[in-house]
Backbone as CSV, one residue per row, in Angstrom:
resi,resn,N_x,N_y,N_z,CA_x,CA_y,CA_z,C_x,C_y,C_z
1,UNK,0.850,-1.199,0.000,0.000,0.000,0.000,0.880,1.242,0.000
2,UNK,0.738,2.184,-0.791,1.377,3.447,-1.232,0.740,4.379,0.021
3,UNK,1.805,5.368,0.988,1.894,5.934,1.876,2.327,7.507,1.739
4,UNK,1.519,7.857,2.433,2.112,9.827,2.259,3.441,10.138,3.090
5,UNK,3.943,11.494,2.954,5.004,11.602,3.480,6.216,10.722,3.782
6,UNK,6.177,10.195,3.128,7.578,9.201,3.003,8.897,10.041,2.594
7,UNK,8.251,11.182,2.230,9.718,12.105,1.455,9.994,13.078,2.681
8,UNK,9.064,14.365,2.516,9.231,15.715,3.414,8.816,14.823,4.697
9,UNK,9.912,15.187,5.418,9.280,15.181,6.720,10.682,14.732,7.721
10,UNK,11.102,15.030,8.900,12.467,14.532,9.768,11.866,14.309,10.876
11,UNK,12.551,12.840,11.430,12.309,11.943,12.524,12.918,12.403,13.604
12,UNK,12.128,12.609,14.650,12.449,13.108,15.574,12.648,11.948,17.093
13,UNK,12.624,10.827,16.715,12.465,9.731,17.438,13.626,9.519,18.479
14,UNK,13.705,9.668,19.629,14.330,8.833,20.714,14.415,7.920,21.414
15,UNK,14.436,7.309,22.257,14.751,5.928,22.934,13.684,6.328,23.938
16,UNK,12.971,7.283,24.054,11.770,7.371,25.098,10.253,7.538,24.258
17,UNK,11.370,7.523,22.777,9.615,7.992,22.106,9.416,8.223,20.514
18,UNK,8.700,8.241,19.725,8.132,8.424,18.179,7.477,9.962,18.032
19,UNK,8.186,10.784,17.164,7.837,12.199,17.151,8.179,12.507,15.533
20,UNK,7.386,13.128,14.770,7.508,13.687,13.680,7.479,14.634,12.859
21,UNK,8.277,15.437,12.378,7.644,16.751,11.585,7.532,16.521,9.727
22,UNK,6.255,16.564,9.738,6.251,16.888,7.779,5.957,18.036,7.607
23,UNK,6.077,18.111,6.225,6.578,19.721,5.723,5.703,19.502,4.436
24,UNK,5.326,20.947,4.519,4.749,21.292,2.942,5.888,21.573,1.530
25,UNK,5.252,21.114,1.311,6.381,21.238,-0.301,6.360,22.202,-0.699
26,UNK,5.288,23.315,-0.516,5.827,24.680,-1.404,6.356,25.485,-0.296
27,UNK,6.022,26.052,1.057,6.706,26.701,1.944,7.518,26.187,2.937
28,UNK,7.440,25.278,3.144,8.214,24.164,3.809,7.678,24.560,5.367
29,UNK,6.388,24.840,5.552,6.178,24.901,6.686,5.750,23.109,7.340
30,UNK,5.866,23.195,8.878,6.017,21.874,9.022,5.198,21.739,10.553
31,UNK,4.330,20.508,10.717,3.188,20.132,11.268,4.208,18.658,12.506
32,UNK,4.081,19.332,13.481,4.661,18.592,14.750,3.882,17.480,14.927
33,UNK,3.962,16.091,15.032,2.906,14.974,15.144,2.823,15.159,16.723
34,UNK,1.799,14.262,17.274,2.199,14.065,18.658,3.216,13.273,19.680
35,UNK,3.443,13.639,20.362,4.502,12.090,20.820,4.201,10.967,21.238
36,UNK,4.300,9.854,20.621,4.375,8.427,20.845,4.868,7.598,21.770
37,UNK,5.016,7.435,23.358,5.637,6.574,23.686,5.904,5.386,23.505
38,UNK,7.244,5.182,23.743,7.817,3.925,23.439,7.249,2.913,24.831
39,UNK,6.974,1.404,24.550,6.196,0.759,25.669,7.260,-0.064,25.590
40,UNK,8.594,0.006,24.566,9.411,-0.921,24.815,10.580,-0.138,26.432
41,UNK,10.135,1.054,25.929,11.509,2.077,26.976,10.365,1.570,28.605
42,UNK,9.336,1.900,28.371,8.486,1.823,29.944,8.786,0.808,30.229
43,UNK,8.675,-0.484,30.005,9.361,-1.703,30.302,10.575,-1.911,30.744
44,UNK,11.356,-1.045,30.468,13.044,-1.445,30.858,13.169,-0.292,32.242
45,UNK,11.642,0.235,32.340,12.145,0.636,33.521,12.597,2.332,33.490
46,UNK,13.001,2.646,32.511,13.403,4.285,32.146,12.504,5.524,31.523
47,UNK,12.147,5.458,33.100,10.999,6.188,32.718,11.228,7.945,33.077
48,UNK,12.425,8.164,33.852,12.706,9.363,33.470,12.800,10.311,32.237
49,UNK,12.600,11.250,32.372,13.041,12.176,31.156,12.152,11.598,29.746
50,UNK,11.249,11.091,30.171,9.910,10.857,29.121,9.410,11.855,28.534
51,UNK,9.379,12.294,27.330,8.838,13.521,26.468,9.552,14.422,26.526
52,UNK,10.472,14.456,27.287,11.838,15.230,27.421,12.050,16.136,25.816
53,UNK,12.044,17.415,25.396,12.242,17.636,24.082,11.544,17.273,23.420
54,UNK,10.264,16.955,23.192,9.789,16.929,22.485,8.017,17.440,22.687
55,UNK,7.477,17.928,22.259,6.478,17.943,22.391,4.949,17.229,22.582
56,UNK,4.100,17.030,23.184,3.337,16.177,23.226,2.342,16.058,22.472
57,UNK,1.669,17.777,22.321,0.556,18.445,21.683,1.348,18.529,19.631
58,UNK,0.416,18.082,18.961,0.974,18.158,17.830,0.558,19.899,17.260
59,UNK,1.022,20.474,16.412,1.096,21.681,15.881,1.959,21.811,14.844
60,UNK,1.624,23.330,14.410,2.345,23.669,12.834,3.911,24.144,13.880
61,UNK,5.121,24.436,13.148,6.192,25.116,13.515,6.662,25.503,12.059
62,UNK,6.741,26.775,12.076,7.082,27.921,10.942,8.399,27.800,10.585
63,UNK,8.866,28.016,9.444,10.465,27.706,9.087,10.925,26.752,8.454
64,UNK,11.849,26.725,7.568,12.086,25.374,6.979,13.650,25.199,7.803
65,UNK,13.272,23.875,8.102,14.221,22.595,8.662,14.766,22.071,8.101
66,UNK,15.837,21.109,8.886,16.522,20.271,7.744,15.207,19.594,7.642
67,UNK,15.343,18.850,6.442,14.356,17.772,6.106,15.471,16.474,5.866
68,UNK,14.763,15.241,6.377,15.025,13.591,5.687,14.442,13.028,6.138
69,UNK,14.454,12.363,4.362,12.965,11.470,4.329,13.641,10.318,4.697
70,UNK,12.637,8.958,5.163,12.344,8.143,5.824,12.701,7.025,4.553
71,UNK,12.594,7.076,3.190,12.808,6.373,2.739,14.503,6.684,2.239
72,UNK,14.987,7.765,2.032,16.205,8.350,1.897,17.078,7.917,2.873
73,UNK,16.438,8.119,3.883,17.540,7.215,5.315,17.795,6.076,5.636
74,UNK,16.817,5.179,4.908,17.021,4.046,5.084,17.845,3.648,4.109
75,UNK,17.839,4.231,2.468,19.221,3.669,1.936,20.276,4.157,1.853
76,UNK,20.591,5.293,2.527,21.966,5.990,3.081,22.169,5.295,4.112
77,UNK,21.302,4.479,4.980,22.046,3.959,5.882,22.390,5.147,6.986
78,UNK,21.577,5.885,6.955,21.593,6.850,8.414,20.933,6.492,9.338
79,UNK,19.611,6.098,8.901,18.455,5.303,10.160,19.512,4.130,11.088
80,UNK,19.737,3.365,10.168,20.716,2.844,10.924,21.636,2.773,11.594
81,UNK,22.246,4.170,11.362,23.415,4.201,12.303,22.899,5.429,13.227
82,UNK,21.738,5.743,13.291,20.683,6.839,14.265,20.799,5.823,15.474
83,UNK,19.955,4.594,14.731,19.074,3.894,15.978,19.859,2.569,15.799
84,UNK,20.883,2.830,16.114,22.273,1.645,15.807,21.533,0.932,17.336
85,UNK,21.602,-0.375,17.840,21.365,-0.862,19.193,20.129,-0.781,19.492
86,UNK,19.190,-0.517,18.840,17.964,-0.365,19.327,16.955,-1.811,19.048
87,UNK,16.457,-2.256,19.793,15.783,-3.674,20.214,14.995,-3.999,18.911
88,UNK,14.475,-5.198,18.190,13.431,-5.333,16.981,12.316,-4.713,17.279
89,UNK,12.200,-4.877,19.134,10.781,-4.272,19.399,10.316,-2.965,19.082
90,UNK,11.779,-2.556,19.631,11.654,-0.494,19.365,11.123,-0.052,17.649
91,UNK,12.103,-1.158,16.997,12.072,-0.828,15.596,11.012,-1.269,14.993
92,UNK,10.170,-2.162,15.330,8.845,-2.156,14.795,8.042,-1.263,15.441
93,UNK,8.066,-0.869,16.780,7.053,0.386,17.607,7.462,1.888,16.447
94,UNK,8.235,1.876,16.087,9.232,3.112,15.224,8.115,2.931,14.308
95,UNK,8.034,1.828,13.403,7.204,1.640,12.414,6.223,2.203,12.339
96,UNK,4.875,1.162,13.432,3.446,1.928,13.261,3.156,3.206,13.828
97,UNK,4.513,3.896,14.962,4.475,4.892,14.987,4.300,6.038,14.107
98,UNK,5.536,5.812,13.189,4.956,6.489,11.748,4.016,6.637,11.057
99,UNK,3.497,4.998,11.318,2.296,5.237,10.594,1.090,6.007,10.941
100,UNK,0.792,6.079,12.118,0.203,6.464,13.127,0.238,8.118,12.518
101,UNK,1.473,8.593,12.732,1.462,10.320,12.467,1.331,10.628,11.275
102,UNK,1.845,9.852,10.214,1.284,10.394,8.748,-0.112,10.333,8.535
103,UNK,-1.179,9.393,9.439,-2.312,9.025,9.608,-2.569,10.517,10.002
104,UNK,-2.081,10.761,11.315,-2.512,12.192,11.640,-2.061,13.858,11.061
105,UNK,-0.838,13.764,10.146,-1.107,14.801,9.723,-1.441,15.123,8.405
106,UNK,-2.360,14.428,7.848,-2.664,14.013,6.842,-3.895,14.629,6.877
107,UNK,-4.590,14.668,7.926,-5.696,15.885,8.225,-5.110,17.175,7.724
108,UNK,-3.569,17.779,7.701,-3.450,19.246,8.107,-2.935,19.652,6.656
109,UNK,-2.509,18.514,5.661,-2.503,18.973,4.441,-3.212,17.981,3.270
110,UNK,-3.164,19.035,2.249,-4.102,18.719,0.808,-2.614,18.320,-0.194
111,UNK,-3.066,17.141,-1.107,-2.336,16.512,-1.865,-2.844,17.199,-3.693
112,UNK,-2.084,18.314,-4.502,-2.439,18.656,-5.163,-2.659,17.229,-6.428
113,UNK,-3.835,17.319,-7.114,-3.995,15.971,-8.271,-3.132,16.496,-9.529
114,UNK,-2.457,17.744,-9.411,-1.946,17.998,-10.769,-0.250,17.837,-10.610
115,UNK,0.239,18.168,-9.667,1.477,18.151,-9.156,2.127,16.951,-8.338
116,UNK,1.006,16.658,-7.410,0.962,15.241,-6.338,1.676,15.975,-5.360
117,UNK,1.805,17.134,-4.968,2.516,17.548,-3.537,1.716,18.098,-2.421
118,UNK,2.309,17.003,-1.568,1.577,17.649,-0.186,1.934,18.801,0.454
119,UNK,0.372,19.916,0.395,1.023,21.715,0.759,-0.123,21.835,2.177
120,UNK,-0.127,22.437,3.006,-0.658,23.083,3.813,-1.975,23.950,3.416
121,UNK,-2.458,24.515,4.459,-4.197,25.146,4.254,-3.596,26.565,3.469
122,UNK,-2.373,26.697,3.683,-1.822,28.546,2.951,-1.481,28.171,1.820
123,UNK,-1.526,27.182,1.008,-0.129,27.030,-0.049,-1.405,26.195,-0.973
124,UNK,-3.030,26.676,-0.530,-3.957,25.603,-1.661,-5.102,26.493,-1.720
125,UNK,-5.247,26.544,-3.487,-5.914,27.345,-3.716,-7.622,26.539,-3.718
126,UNK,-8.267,26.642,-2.807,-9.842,26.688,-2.179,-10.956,26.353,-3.484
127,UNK,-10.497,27.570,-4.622,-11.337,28.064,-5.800,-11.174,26.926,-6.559
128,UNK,-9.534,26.540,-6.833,-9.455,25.899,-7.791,-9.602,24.110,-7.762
129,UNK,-9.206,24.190,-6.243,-8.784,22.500,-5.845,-7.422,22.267,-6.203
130,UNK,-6.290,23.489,-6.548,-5.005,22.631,-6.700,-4.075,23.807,-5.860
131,UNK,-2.901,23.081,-5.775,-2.028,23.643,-4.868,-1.954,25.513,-5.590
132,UNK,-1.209,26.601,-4.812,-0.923,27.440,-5.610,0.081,27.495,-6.673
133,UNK,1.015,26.658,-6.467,2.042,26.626,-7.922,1.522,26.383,-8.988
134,UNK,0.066,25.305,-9.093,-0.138,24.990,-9.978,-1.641,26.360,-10.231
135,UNK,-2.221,26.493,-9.724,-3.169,27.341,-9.808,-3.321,28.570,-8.405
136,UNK,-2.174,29.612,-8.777,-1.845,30.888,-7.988,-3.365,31.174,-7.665
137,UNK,-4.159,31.843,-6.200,-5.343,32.508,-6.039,-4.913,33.795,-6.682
138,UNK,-6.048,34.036,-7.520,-5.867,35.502,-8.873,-6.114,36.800,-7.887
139,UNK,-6.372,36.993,-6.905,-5.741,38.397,-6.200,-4.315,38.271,-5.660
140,UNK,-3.767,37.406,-5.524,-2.322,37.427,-5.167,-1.596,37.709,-6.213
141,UNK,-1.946,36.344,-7.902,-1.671,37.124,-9.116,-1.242,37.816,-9.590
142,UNK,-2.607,38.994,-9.332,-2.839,40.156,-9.870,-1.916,40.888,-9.126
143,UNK,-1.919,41.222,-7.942,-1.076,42.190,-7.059,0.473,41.567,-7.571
144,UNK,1.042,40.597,-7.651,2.275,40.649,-8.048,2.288,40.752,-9.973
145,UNK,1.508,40.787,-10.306,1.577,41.269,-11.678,2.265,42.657,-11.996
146,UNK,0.802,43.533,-10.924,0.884,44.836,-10.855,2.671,45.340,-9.969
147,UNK,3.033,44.741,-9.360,4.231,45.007,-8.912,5.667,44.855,-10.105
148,UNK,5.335,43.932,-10.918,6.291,43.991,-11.590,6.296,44.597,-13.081
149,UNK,4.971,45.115,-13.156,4.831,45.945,-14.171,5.134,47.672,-13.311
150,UNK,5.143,47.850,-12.545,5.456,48.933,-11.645,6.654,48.952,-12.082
151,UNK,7.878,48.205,-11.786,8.927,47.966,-11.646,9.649,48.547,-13.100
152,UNK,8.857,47.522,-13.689,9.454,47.437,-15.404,8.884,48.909,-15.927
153,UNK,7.897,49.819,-15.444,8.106,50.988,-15.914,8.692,51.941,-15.418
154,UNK,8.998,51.750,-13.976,10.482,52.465,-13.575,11.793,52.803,-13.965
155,UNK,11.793,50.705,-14.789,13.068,50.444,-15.132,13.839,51.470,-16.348
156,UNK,12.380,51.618,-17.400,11.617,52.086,-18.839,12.570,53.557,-18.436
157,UNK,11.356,54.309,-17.200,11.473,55.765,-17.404,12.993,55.619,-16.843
158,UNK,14.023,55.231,-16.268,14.879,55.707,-15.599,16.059,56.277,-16.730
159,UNK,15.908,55.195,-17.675,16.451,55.180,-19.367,16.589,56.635,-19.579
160,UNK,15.336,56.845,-19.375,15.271,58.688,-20.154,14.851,59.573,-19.280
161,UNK,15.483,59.530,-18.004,15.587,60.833,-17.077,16.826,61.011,-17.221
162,UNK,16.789,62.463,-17.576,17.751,63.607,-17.325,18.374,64.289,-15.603
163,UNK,19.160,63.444,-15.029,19.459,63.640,-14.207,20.399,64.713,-13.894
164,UNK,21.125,64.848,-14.683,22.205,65.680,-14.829,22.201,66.691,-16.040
165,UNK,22.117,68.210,-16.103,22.259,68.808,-17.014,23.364,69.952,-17.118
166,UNK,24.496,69.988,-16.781,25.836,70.767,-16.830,26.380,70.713,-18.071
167,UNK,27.395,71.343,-18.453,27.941,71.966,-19.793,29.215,70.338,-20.068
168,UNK,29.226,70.019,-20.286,30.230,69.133,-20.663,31.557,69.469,-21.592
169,UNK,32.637,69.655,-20.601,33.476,70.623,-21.417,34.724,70.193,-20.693
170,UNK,35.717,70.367,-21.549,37.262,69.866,-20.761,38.157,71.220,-20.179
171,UNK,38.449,70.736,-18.844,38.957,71.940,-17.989,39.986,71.309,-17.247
172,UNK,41.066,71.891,-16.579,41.958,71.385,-15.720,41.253,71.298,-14.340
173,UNK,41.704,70.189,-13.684,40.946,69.812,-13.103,42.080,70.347,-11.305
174,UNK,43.641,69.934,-11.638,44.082,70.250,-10.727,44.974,71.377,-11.295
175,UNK,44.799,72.377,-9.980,46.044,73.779,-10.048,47.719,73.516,-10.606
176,UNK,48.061,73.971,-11.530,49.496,73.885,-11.975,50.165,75.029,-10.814
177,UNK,49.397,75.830,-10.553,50.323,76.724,-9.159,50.466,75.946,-7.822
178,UNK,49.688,75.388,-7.632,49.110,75.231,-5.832,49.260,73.671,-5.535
179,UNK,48.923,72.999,-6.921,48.973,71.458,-6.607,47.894,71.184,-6.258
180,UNK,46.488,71.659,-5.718,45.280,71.294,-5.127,44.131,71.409,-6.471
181,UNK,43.059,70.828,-5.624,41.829,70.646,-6.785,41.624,71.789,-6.862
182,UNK,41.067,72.144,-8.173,41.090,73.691,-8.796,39.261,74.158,-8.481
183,UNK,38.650,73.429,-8.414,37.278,73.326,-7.902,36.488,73.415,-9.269
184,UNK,34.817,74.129,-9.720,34.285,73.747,-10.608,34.680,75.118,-11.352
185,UNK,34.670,76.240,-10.816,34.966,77.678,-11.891,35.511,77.660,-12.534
186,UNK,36.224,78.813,-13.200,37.414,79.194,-13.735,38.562,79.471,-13.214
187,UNK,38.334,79.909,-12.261,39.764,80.040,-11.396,40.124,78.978,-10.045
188,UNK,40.986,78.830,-9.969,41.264,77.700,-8.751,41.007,78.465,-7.400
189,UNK,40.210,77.753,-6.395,39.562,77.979,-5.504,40.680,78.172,-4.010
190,UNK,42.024,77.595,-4.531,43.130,77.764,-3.243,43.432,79.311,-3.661
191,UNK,44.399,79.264,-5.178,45.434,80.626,-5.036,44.855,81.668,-6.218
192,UNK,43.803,81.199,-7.102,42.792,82.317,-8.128,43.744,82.277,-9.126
193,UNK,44.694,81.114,-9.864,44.849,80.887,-10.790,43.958,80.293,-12.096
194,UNK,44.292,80.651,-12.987,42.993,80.268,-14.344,43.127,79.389,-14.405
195,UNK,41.881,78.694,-14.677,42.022,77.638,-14.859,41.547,77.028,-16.570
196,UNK,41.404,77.808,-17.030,41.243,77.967,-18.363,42.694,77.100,-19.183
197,UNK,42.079,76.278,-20.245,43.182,76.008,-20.950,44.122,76.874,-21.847
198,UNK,45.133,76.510,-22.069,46.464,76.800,-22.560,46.198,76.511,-23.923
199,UNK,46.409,77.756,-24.882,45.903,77.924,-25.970,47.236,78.324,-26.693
200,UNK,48.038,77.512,-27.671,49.020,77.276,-28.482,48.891,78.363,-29.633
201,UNK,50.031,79.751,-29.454,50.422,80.556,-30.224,50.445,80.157,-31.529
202,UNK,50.575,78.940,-31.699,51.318,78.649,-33.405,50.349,78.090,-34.250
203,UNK,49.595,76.897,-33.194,48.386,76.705,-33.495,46.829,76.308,-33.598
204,UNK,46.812,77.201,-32.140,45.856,77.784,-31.065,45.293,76.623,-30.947
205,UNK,45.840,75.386,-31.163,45.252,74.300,-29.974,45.271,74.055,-28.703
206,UNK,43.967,73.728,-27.952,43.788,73.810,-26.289,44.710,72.964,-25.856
207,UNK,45.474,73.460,-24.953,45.600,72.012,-23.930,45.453,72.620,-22.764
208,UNK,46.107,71.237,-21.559,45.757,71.453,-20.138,47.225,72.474,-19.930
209,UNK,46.910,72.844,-18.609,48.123,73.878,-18.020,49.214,73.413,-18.211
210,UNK,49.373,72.294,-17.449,50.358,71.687,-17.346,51.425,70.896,-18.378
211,UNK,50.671,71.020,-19.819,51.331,70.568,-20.596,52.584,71.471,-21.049
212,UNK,53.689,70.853,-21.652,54.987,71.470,-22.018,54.964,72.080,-23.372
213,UNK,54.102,70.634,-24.294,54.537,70.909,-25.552,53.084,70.699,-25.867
214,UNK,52.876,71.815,-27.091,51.574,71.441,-27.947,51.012,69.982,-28.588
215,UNK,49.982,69.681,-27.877,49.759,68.201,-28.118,49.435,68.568,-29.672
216,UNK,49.054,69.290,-30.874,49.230,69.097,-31.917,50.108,69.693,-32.769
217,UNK,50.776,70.935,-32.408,51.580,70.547,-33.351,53.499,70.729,-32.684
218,UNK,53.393,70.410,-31.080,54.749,70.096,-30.443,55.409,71.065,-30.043
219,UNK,54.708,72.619,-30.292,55.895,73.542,-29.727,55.936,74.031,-28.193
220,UNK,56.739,74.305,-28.167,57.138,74.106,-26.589,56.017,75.630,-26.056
221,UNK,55.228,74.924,-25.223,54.526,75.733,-24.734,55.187,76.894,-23.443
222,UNK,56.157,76.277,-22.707,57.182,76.970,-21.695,57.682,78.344,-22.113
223,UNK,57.855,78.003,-23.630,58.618,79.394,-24.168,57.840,80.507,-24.483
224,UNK,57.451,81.690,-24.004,56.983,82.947,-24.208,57.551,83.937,-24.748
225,UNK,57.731,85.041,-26.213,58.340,85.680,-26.189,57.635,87.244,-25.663
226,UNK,59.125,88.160,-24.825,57.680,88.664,-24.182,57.472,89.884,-25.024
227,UNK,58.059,90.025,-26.350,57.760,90.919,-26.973,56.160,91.097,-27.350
228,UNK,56.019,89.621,-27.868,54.961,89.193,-27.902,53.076,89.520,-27.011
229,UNK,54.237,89.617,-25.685,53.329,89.701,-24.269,51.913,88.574,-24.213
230,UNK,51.817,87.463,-24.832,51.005,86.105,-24.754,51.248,85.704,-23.865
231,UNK,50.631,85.134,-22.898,50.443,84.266,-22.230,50.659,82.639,-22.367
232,UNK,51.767,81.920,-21.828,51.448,80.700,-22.351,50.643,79.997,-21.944
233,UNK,50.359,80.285,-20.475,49.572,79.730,-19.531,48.106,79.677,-19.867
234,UNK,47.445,80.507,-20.021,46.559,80.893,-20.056,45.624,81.884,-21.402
235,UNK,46.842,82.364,-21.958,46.602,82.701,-23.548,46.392,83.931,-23.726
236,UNK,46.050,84.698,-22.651,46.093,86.247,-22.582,46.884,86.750,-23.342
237,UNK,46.538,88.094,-24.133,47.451,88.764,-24.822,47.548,90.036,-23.910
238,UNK,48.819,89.760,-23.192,49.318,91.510,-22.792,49.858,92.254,-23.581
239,UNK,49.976,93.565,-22.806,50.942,94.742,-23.140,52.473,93.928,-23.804
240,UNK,53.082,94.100,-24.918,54.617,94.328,-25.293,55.442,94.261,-23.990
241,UNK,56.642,93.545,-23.898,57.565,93.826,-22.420,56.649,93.817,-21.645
242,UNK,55.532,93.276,-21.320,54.996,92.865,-20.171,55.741,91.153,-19.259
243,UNK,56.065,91.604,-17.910,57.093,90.164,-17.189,55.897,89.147,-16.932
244,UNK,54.850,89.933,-16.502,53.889,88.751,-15.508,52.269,89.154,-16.239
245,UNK,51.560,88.116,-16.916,50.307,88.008,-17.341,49.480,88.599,-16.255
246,UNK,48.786,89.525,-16.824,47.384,90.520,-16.611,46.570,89.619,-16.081
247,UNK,46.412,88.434,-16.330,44.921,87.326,-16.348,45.458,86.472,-15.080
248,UNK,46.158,85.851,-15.446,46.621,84.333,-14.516,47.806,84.661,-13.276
249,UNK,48.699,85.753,-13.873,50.161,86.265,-12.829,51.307,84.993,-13.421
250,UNK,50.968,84.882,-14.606,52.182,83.568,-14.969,52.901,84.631,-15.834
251,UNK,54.444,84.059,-15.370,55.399,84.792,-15.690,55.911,84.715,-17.201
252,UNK,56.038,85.929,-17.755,56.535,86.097,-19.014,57.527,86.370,-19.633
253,UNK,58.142,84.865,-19.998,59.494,84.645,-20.414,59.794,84.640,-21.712
């Protein structure tokens, strides 16, 4: 004869007694059997510490547990080395004990006909007659429908928000005078040097301050003539024989 819970469910059995928890297959919540005394343990006399840990009153307990099944243990050969020494008597009382509690919690769950899994009174849909995996109750559905269409048009608009709208433009970022961050202006925020790029006499390509030589066409940016009165730094055109730039205070060599 074909038997329930033979899979979900962990033996809780001691040498004073037969105790069981099965579990629902979709939440793994799990239904405490009652406790069984053993009439082989009352006999030998050891009757202390009877029900000791375990409960008497059967009930649900929330959480998933380890689980092992009863038929799994027996061909791993764990049952056996659980209840290694234990009398034929114990081990047949073990038996209809089991049987006994799958008898009883067999009241506390529904066996879906489309899936075959035994789920609990939360995990079975009423309307349909089958578990919820196989037939979700349609207000739960719906509300997680609506959540992930929420989501996915969040995901949509985030694409095309404009979060940021500033000038996008290349600037020196650290002071060639001071050594420190030059901040967001034009002038550096330690010593009020420009921070404006360095604009190449020969052929007024930008670069950063700090460069030597014109990144296009190589001439040495260091060299100023000051007849000239240019700025290398900064690109200002001074006065003729001017020593020190009007704009930046960079010296004119």
């Amino acid at each position: 004869m074909l038997q329930a819970f033979t899979r979900n469910y962990q033996d809780n059995s001691t040498d004073a007694g037969f105790q069981f928890i099965f579990y629902c297959d979709i939440c793994n919540d799990g239904y405490k059997s009652g406790f069984v005394e053993s009439t082989t343990y009352k006999k030998k006399g050891f009757m202390r510490g009877i029900g000791q840990g375990a409960s008497i009153i059967g009930g649900f307990v929330g959480g998933q547990l380890n689980r092992v099944g009863y038929g799994a243990e027996r061909t791993s050969g764990v049952l056996s080395q659980r209840f290694e020494g234990k009398s034929p008597e114990w081990h047949k009382e073990h038996e209809r004990a089991f049987e006994h509690c799958q008898k009883e919690a067999q009241g506390h769950f529904r066996r879906c006909p489309n899936c075959n899994k035994y789920v609990c009174n939360l995990c079975w849909n009423e309307d349909e007659g089958l578990c919820v995996s196989c037939a979700p109750r349609q207000e739960v559905y719906v509300a997680q429908a609506r959540a992930q269409a929420m989501k996915r048009n969040i995901d949509e608009a985030k694409q095309t928000t404009t979060v940021w709208q500033g000038k996008i433009e290349s600037k020196t970022t650290i002071c060639p005078s001071c050594g420190k961050p030059a901040g967001t202006g034009k002038f550096c925020n330690n010593c009020g040097t420009s921070m404006d790029l360095k604009e190449c006499p020969r052929c007024g390509a930008q670069n950063a301050l700090t460069i030597r030589f014109c990144n296009n066409c190589g001439m040495n940016l260091a060299q100023t003539d000051v007849s000239t009165g240019k700025c290398s730094a900064c690109g200002e055109q001074n006065a003729s024989g001017t020593k020190f730039c009007g704009k930046c205070g960079n010296k004119l060599e």
